[in-house]
C-alpha positions as CSV (number, residue, x, y, z in Angstrom):
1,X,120.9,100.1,93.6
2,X,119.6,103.9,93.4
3,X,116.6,103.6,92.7
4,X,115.9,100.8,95.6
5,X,117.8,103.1,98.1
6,X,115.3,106.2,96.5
7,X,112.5,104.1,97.1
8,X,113.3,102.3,100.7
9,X,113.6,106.2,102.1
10,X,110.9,107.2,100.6
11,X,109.1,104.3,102.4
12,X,110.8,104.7,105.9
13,X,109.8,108.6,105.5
14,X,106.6,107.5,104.7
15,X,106.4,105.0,107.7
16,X,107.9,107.8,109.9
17,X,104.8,110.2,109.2
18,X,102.2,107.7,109.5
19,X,103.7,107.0,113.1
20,X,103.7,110.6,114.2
21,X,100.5,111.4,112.7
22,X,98.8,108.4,114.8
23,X,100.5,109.6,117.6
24,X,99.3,113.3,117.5
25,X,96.0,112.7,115.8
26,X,94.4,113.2,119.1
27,X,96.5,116.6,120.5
28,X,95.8,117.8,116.9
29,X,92.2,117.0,117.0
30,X,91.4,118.5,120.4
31,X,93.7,121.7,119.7
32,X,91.6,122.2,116.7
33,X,88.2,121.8,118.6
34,X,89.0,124.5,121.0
35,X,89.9,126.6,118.5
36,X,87.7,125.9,115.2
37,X,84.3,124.8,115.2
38,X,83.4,121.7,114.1
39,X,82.2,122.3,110.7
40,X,86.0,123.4,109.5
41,X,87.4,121.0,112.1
42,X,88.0,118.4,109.7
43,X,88.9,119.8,107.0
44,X,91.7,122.0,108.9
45,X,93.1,118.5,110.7
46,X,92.8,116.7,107.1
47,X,95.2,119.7,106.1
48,X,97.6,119.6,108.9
49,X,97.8,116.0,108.3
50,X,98.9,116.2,104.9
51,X,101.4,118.9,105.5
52,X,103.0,116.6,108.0
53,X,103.5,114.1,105.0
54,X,104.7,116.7,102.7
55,X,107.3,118.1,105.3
56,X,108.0,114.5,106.7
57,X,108.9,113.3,103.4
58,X,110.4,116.1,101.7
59,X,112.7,116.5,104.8
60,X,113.3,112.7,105.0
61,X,114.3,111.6,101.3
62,X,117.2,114.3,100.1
63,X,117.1,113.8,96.9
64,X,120.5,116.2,96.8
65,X,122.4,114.3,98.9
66,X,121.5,110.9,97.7
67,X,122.4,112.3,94.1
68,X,126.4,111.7,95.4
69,X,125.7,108.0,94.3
70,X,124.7,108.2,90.8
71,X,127.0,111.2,89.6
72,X,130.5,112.6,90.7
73,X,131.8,115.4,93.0
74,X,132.6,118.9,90.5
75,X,136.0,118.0,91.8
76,X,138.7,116.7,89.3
77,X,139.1,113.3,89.4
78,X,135.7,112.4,91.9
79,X,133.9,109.2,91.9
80,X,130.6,108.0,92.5
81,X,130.2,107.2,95.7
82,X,129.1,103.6,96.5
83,X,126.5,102.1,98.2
84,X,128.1,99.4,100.9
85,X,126.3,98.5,103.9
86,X,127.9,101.5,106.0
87,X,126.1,104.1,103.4
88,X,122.7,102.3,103.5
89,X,122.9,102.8,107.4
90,X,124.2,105.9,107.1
91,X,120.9,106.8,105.0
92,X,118.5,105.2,106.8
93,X,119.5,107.1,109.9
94,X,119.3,110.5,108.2
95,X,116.0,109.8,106.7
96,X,114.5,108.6,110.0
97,X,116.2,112.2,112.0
98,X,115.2,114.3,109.1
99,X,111.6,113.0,108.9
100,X,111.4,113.5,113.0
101,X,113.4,117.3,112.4
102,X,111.2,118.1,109.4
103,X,108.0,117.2,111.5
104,X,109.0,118.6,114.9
105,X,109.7,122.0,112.8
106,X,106.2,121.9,111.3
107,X,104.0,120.8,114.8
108,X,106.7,123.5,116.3
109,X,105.0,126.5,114.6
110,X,101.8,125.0,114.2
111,X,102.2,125.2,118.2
112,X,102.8,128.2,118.5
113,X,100.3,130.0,116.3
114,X,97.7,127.3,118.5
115,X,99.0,129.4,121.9
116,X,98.2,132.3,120.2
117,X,94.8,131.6,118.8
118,X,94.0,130.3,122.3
119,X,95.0,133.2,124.1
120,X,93.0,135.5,121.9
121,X,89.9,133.0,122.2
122,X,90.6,133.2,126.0
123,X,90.5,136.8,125.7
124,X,87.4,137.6,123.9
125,X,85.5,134.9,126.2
126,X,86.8,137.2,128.8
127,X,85.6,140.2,127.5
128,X,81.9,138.5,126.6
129,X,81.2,137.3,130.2
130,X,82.4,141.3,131.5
């Protein structure tokens, strides 16, 4: 039961990320225009891409917590935890909001540095037509 919980997180993560990539592709891809030309373009989105499936996934399955249901607490006299219905809901939810928190973390700072990189690229084109 486990390994079948392991693996349907793993694939709701997974799901999660291919959502929100689709979804941002296009701000990504237009942020990355304006601020990288073409020939890296690609190659920097491919990147950002993947992170958001690394960080999507690693924030989504927690391997740690999901451990509680094949050993016991450190505590005397702990059991394994079981896996009922309530758990597997329980799990499903904290994939999906860890997935979306992992992600909104990740395009957060990725953000950020873009606002910065614009305004220096804003800047410089200033200075050029002076």
């Amino acid at each position: 039961m486990f390994i079948t919980l392991l693996v349907v997180t793993f694939l709701i993560a997974l799901l999660v990320c291919f959502i929100l990539v689709k979804i941002f592709n296009k701000p990504l891809h237009g942020i990355l225009n304006r601020l990288i030309e073409e020939t890296l373009n690609g190659a920097w989105l491919s990147y950002l891409k993947f992170a958001i499936y690394v960080v999507g996934i690693s924030s989504g399955v927690r391997i740690w917590q999901l451990e509680r249901y094949i050993t016991p607490e450190n505590q005397v006299g702990a059991e394994i935890l079981e896996l009922n219905i309530d758990r597997w809901t329980l799990e499903i939810y904290r994939t999906i909001i860890g997935t979306l928190q992992g992600v909104a973390w990740l395009l957060l700072v990725f953000f950020i540095f873009a606002l910065i990189a614009y305004v220096i690229v804003r800047l410089v084109e200033a200075k050029k037509n002076q």
